[in-house]
C-alpha positions in Angstrom: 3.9 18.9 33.0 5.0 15.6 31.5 1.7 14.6 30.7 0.7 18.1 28.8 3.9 17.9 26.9 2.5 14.5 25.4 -0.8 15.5 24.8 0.5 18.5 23.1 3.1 16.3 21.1 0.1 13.8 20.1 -2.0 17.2 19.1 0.2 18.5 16.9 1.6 14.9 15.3 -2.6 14.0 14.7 -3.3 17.8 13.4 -5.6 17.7 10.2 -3.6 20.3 8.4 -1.3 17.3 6.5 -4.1 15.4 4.9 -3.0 13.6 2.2 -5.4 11.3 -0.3 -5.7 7.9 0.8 -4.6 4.7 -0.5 -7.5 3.2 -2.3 -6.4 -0.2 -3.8 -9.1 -1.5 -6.1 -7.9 -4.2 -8.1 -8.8 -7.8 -9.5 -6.1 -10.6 -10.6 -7.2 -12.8 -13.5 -5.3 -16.0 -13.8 -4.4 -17.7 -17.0 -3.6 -21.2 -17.7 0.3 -22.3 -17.6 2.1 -20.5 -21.0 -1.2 -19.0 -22.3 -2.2 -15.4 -23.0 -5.4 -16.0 -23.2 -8.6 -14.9 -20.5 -10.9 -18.1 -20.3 -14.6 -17.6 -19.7 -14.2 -18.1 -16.2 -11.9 -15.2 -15.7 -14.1 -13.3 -18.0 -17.1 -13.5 -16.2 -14.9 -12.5 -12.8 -14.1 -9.6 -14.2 -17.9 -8.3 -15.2 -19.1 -9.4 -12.2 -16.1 -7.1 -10.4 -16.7 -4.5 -12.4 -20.7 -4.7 -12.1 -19.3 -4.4 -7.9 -17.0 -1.7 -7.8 -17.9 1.1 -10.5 -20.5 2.3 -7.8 -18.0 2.8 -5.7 -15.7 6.0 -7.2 -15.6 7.2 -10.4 -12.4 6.3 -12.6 -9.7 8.3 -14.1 -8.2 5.2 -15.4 -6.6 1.7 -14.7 -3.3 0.0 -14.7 -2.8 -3.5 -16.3 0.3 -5.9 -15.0 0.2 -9.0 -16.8 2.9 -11.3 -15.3 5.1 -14.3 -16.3 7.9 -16.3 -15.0 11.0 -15.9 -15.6 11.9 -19.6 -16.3 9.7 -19.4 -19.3 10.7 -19.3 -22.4 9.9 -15.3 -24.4 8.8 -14.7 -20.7 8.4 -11.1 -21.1 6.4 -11.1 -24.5 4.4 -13.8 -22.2 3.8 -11.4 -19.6 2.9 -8.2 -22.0 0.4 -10.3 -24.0 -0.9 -11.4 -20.8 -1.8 -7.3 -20.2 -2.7 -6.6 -23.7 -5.3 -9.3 -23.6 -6.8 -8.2 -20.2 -6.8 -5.0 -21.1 -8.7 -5.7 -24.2 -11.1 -7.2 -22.0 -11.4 -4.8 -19.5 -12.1 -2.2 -22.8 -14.6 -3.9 -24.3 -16.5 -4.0 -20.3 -15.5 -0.7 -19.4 -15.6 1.5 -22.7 -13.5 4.8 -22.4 -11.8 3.9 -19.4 -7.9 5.2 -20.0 -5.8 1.7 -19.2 -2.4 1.6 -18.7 -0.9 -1.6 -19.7 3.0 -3.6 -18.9 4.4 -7.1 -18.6 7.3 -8.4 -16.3 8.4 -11.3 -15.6 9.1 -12.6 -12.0 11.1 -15.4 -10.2 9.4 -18.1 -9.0 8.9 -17.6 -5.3 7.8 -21.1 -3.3 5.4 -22.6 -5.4 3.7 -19.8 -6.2 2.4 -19.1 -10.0 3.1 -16.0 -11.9 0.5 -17.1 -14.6 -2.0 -13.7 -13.8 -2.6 -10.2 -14.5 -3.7 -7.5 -12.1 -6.2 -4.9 -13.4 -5.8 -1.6 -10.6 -8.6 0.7 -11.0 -7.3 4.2 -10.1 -10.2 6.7 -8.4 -10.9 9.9 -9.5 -11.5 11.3 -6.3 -10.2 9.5 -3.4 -11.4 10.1 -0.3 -8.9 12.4 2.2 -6.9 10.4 5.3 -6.7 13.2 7.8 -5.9 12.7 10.9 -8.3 11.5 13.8 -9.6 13.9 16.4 -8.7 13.0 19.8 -11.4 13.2 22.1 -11.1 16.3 24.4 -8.7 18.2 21.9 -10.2 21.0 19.6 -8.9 22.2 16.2 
C-alpha cells in the first residue's frame, strides 16, 4: 500500500500537464580593459565567432546587454552603461535587426574578481518545453 501511495505521489508530482518553457541561457561576456568603454579586437572577433556558433541554434526575439563597472570607480555607472552601449553597437552591426536591450550597473568588488565586462544574453524565440520525464512503467 505504502509503495503505491509513492508511486502514485511521484506520478502525479512528474505529470506533463505543468510544462513550462525552459531556461535556455545563451550568453557571451566581453571584457574590457581597466576604466575603458571600449570592445578591443580581441573581444570583437569573440563575439562573431559566438555569434557565427549559436544563431543555428534558435531563432532570436531579442537580446539583453549588462555592461558592468565597479563601484570604486569613479562615474562608475556612466562606466558601466557605456560599457553596454558600446557592445550593443557591436552586437548591431553583427547581428542586424536583432531587438537589444541595453543597462549598466555597477557592482562591489567581490575577491579579486573584475567587474570590467559586459554580458550579451540572447533570448530564443521558441524555447524548447521542460515537461516532466516519464517514468518507466507509468502511462499518461
Amino acid at each position: 500500500m505504502v509503495t503505491r501511495l509513492i508511486a502514485l505521489f511521484f506520478a502525479i508530482i512528474l505529470m506533463p500537464g505543468v510544462a513550462q518553457a525552459c531556461s535556455i541561457v545563451i550568453q557571451i561576456t566581453l571584457e574590457f580593459s581597466e576604466h575603458s568603454s571600449e570592445l578591443d579586437r580581441t573581444q570583437i572577433i569573440r563575439l562573431a565567432n559566438w555569434l557565427d556558433e549559436v544563431r543555428g541554434w534558435y531563432q532570436y526575439s531579442g537580446a539583453e546587454v549588462e555592461g558592468t563597472s565597479s563601484t570604486e570607480v569613479a562615474d562608475s555607472k556612466n562606466l558601466a552603461v557605456r560599457r553596454a552601449e558600446a557592445t550593443s553597437l557591436a552586437l548591431q552591426s553583427l547581428y542586424e535587426g536583432l531587438p537589444i536591450h541595453s543597462s549598466g550597473r555597477a557592482y562591489p568588488l567581490l575577491r579579486r574578481s573584475s567587474r570590467d565586462y559586459a554580458v550579451i544574453r540572447l533570448i530564443p524565440l521558441n524555447p524548447p518545453e521542460c515537461g516532466a520525464t516519464p517514468i518507466l512503467g507509468f502511462k499518461y
